[in-house]
VEXDREN-2710 file (C-alpha; in Angstrom, 1 decimal):
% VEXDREN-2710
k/r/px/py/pz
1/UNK/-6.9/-10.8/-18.6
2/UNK/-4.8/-9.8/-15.6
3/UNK/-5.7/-8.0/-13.5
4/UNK/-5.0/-3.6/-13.4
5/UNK/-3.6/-2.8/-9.6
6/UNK/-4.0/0.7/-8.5
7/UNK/0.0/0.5/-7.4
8/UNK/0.8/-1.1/-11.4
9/UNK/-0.8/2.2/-12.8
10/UNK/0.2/4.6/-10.5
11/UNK/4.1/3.0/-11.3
12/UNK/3.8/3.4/-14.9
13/UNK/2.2/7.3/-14.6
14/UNK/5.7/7.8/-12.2
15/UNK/7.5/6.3/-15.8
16/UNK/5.4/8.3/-17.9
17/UNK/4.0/11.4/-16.4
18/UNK/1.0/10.9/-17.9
19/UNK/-2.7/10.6/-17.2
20/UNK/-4.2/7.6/-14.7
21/UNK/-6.8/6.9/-16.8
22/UNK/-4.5/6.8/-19.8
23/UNK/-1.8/4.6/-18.1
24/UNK/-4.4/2.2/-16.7
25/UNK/-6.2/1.8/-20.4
26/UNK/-2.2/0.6/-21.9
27/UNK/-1.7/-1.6/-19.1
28/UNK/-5.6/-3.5/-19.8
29/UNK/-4.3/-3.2/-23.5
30/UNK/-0.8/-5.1/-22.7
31/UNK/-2.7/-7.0/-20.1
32/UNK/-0.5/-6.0/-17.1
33/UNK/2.9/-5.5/-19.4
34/UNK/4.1/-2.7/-18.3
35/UNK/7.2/-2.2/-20.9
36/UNK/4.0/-3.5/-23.8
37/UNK/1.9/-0.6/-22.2
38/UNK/4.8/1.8/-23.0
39/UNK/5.2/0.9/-26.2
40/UNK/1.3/1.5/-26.6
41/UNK/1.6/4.7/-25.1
42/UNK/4.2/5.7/-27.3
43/UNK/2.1/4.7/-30.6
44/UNK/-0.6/6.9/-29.4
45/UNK/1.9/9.7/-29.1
46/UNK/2.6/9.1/-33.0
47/UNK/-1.0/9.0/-33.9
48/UNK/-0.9/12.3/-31.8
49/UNK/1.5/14.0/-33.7
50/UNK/-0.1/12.7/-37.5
51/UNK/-3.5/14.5/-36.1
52/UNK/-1.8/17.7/-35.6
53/UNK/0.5/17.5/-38.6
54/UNK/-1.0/20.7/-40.4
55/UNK/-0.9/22.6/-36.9
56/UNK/1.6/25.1/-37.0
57/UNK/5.2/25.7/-35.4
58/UNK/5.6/29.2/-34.5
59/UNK/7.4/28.8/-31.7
60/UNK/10.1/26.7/-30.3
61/UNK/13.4/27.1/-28.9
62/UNK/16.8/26.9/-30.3
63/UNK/19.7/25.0/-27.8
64/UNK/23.7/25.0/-28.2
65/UNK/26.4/23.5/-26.6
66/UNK/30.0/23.6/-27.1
67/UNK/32.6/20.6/-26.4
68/UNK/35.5/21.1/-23.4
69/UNK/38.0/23.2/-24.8
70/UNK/35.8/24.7/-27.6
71/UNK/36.9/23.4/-30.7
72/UNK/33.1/22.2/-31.6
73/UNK/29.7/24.0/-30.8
74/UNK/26.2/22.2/-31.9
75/UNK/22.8/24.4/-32.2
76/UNK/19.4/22.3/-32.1
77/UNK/16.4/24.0/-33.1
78/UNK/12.6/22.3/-32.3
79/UNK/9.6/23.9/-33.2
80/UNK/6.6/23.4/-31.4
81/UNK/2.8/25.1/-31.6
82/UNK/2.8/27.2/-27.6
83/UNK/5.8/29.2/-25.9
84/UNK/4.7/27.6/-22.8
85/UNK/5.8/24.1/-24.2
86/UNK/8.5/26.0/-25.9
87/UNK/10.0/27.5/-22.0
88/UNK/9.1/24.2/-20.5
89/UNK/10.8/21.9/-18.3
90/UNK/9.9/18.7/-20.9
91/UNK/11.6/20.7/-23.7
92/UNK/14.4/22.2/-22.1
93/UNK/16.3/18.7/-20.8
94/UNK/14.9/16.9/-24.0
95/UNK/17.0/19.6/-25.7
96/UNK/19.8/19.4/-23.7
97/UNK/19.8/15.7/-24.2
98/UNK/19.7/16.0/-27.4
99/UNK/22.9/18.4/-27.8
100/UNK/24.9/16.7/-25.6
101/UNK/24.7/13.5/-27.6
102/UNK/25.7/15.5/-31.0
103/UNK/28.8/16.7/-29.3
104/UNK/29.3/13.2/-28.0
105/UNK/29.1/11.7/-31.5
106/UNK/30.4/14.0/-33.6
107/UNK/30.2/12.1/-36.6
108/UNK/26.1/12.5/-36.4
109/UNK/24.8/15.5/-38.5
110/UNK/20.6/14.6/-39.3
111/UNK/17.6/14.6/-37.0
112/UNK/17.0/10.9/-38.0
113/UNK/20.9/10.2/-36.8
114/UNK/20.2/12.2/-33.7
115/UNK/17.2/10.4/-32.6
116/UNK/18.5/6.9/-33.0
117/UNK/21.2/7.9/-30.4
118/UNK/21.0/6.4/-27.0
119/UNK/18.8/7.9/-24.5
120/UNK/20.1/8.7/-20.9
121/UNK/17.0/9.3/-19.5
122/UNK/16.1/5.7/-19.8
123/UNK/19.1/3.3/-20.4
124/UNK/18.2/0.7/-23.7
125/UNK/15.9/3.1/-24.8
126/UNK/16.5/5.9/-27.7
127/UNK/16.1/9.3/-28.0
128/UNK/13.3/8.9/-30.2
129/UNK/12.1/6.8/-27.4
130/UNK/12.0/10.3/-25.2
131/UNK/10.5/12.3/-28.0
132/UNK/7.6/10.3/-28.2
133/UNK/7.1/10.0/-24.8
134/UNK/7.2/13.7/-24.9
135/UNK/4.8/14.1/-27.1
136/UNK/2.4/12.1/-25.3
137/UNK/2.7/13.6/-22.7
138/UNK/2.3/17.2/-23.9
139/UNK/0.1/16.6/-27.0
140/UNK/0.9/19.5/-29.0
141/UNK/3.1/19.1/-32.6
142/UNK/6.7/19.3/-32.0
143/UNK/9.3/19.1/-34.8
144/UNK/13.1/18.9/-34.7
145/UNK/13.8/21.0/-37.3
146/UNK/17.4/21.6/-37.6
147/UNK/21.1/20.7/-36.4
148/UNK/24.0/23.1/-37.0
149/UNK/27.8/22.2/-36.3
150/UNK/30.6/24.3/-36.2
151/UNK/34.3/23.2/-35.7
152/UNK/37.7/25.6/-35.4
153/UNK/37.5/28.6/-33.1
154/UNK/33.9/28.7/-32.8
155/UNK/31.5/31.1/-31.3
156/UNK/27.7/30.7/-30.2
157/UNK/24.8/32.8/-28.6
158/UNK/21.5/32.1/-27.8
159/UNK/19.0/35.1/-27.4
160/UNK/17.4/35.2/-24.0
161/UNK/14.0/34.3/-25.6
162/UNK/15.8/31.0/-27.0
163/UNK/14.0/31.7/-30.4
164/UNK/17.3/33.1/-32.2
165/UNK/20.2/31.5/-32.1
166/UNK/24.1/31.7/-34.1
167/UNK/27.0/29.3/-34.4
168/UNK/30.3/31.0/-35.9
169/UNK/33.0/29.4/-36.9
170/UNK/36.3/31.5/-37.3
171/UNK/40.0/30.5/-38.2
172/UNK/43.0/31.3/-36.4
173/UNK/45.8/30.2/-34.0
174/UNK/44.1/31.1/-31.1
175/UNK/40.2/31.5/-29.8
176/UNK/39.3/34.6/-28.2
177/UNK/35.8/33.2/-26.5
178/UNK/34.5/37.0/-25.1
179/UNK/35.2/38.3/-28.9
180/UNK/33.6/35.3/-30.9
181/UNK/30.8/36.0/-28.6
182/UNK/30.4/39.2/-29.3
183/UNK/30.4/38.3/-33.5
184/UNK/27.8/35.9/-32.6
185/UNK/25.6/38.0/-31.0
186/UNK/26.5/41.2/-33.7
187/UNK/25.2/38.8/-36.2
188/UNK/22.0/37.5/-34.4
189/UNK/21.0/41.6/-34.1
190/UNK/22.3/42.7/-37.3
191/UNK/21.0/39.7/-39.5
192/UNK/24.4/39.5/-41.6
193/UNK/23.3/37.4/-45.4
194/UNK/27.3/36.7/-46.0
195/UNK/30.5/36.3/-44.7
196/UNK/32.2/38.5/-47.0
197/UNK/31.8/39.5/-50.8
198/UNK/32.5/36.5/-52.6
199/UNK/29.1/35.0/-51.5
200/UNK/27.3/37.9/-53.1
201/UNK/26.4/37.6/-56.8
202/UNK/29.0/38.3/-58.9
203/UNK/27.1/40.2/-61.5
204/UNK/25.2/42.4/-59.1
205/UNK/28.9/43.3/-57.6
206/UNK/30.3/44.0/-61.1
207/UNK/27.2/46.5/-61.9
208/UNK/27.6/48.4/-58.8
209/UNK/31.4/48.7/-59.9
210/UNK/30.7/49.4/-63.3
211/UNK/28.3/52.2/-61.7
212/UNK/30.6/53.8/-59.5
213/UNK/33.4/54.2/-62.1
214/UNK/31.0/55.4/-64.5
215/UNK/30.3/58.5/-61.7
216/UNK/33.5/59.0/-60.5
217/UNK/34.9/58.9/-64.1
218/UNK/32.4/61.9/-64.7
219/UNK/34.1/64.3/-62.1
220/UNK/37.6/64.1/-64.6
221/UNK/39.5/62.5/-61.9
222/UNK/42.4/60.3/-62.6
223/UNK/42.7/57.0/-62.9
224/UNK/44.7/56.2/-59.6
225/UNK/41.9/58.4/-57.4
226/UNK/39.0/56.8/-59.4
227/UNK/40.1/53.4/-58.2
228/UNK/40.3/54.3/-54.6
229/UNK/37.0/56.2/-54.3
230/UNK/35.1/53.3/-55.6
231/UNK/37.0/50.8/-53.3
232/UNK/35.5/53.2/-50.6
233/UNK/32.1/52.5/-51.6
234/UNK/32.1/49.4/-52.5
235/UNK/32.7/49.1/-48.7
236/UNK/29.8/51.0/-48.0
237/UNK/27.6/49.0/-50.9
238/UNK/28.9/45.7/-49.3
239/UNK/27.9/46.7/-45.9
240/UNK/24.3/47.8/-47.4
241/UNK/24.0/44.2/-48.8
242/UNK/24.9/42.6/-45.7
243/UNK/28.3/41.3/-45.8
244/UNK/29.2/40.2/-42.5
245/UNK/33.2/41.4/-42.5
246/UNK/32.7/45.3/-43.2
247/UNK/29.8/45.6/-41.1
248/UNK/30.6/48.3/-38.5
249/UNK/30.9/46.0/-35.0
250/UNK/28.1/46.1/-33.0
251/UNK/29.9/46.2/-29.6
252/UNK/32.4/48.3/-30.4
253/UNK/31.8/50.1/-34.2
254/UNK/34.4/52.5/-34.7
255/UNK/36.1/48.9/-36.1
256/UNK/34.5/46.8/-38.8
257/UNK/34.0/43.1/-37.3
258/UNK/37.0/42.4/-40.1
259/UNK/39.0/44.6/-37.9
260/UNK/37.7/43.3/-34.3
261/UNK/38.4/39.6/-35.1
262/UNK/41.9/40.6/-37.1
263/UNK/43.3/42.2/-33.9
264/UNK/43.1/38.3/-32.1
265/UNK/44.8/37.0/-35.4
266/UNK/41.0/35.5/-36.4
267/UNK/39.2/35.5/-39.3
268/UNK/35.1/34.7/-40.1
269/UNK/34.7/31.4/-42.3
270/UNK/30.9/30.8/-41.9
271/UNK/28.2/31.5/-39.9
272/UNK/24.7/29.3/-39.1
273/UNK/21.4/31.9/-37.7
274/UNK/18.3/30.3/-36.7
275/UNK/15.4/32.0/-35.2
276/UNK/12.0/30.6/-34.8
277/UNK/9.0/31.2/-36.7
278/UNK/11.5/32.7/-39.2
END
């Protein structure tokens, strides 16, 4: 067996970041290898995470990133079981590693596809590579739970806790950044279920017509005023149900967020919200 130097272990805990003890029982394992002992390392990371694979992931933090001139925006959510792993440095650049490789390969769209990317942190070596040693290194459960893309005139924000997060994606000829912003953030407050009506079920929508008519037909008004006082609360009924468009605007509400992104010649197409633990 060869033997352990005190300047061998302290070399791979400078790699790793991890215990003395733990670095100098790998190397003995690997018998002086120190790339072997890193591989053992990271194997005891994985037996790490199966032992705490019932713990739960309350908490976590959610990451975006949008490419140069803002045509694509990518949201990473990982779960993990402490908010102080959740704030910590470890975290935070694995996170940021991990977004800037999705906008870097755009065609990449699952954790497995995300993880398989090339790690910058340690050149040959995979992102995968980083989580594990990650892992080992913090020894809690973390999970990367979720990757969101949005292309077009997009929008992001990122609550200052990092446990809510919201990718929009708008249409139009040009991208108003401070506006899409704003939507993003009115729809991380007001928890929006739709972009507009035609996501809602069709039948509940019809029986809230059929509703309305039925009352306003009861005052013995004609036809032509029926129609428009139901159109004016089907708005009201569509904002109750939580359709993003005729939601009064949360940074400026005397205009619907319809009318906001209609006076930049935009328009909503879909929204992604994540929030941790939720």
């Amino acid at each position: 067996m060869a033997e352990i130097t005190a300047a061998a272990v302290k070399a791979l805990r400078e790699i790793t970041d991890l215990p003395m003890m733990a670095c100098k029982k790998a190397l003995q394992e690997a018998d002086g290898d120190q790339e072997k002992a890193i591989e053992i390392l990271r194997e005891e990371a994985g037996k790490i995470q199966l032992k705490r694979s019932d713990n739960a992931t309350s908490e976590g933090r959610i990451t975006v990133l949008s490419n140069e001139d803002g045509s694509e925006t990518v949201m990473l959510e990982v779960a993990c079981e402490s908010a102080p792993v959740a704030s910590g440095e470890d975290l935070v650049n694995f996170s940021n590693a991990c977004v800037a490789q999705l906008i870097a390969n755009p065609e990449v769209d699952t954790v497995e596809g995300l993880l398989a990317l090339p790690s910058e942190k340690t050149p040959g070596k995979t992102l995968n590579d980083d989580f594990m040693d990650m892992l080992n290194k913090i020894r809690e459960k973390i999970v990367v739970t979720r990757i969101a893309r949005s292309k077009g005139p997009t929008g992001s924000y990122v609550h200052h806790d990092g446990k809510t997060g919201v990718l929009l994606q708008a249409k139009g000829e040009t991208a108003d950044p401070e506006l899409l912003r704003g939507v993003a953030m009115h729809i991380a407050a007001l928890k929006p279920v739709a972009v507009n009506e035609s996501e809602l079920d069709p039948a509940v929508v019809q029986e809230e017509r059929d509703r309305l008519i039925a009352e306003a037909k009861a005052t013995g008004k004609p036809d032509n005023i029926i129609e428009k006082i139901v159109d004016g609360r089907m708005k009201t009924f569509f904002v109750e149900q939580g359709v993003l468009v005729y939601q009064p605007y949360a940074v400026d509400d005397s205009k619907t967020v319809s009318q906001a992104l209609a006076e930049k010649g935009l328009e909503a197409v879909s929204f992604t919200r994540c929030a941790i633990g939720g």
